[in-house]
C-alpha positions as CSV (number, residue, x, y, z in Angstrom):
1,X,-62.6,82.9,62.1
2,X,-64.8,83.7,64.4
3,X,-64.7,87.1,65.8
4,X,-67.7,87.7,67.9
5,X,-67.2,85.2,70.9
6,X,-63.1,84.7,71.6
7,X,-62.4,86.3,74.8
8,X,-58.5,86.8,75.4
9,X,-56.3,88.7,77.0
10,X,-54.1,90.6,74.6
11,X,-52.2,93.1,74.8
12,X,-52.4,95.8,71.8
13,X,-50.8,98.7,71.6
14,X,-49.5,98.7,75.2
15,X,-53.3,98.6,76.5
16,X,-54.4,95.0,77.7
17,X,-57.9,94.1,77.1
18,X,-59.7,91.4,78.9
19,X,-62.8,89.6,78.7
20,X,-63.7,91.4,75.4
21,X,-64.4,90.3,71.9
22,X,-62.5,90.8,69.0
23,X,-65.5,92.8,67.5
24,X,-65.0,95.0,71.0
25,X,-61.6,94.8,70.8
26,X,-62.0,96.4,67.6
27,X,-64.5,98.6,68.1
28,X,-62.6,100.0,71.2
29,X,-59.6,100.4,69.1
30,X,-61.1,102.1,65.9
31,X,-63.6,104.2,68.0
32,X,-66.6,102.7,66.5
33,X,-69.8,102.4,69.1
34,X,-70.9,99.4,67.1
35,X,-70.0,96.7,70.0
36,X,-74.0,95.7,71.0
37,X,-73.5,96.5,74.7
38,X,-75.3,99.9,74.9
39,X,-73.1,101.4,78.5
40,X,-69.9,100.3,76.1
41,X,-70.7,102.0,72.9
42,X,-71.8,105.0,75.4
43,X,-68.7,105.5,76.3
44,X,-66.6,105.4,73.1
45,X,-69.6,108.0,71.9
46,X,-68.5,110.1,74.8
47,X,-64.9,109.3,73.9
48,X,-65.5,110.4,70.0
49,X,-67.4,113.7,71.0
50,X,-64.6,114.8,73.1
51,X,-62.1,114.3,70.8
52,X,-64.1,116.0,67.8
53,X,-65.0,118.8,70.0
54,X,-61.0,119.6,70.6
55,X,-60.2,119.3,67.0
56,X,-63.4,122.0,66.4
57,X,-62.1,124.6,69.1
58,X,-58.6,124.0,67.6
59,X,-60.0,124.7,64.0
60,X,-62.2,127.8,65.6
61,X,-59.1,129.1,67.0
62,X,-56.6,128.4,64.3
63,X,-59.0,130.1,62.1
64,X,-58.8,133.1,63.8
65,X,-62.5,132.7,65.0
66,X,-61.4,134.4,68.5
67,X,-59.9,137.8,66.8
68,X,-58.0,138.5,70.5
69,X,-57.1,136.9,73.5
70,X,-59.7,139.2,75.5
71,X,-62.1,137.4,73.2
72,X,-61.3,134.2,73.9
73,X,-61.0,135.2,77.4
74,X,-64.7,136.6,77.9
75,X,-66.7,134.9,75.5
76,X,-67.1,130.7,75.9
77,X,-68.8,131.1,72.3
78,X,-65.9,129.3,71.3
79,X,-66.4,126.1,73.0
80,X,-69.9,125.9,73.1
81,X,-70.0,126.0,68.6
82,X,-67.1,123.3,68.9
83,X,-69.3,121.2,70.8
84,X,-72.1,122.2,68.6
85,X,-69.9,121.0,65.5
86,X,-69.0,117.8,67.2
87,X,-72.3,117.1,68.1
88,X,-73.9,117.4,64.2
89,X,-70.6,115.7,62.8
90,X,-71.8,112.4,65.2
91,X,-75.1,112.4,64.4
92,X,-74.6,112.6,60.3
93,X,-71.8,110.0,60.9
94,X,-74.7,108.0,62.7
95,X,-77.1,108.5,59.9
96,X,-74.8,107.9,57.4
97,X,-74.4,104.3,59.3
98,X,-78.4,103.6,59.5
């Protein structure tokens, strides 16, 4: 089966693709910037890193890393280590691919 050049248009998961590969298709779908078109895999990077990031600040904040609501309030310490954490997870993902 040849995955690489089928174009179709499917619908998956109530989201219809067009035009794309099965290997994007995929890629799209799993969240893997592995597609060869560099603005495509851009975006599901972007995609990834915002997701991670909201799972950090919800495991900052569910860890009691802001003690009190003033805290959380005044300080954006918070955010800025969630993106931190998304940031390193991403790149030892990527290095973990090389």
């Amino acid at each position: 089966m040849n995955t690489t050049d089928t174009t179709a248009t499917r619908i998956t998961g109530g989201t219809i693709f067009t035009g794309l590969t099965r290997h994007e298709q995929v890629c799209l779908t799993m969240g893997v910037a592995d597609t060869g078109d560099p603005e495509l895999d851009a975006i599901i990077t972007k995609s990834n890193k915002q997701k991670l990031s909201g799972l950090a600040i919800q495991g900052l904040l569910a860890g009691n890393y802001c003690r009190s609501e003033s805290h959380y309030r005044q300080n954006d310490d918070a955010t800025t280590k969630a993106v931190n954490l998304a940031n390193a997870l991403l790149k030892a993902l990527e290095q973990d691919n090389a």
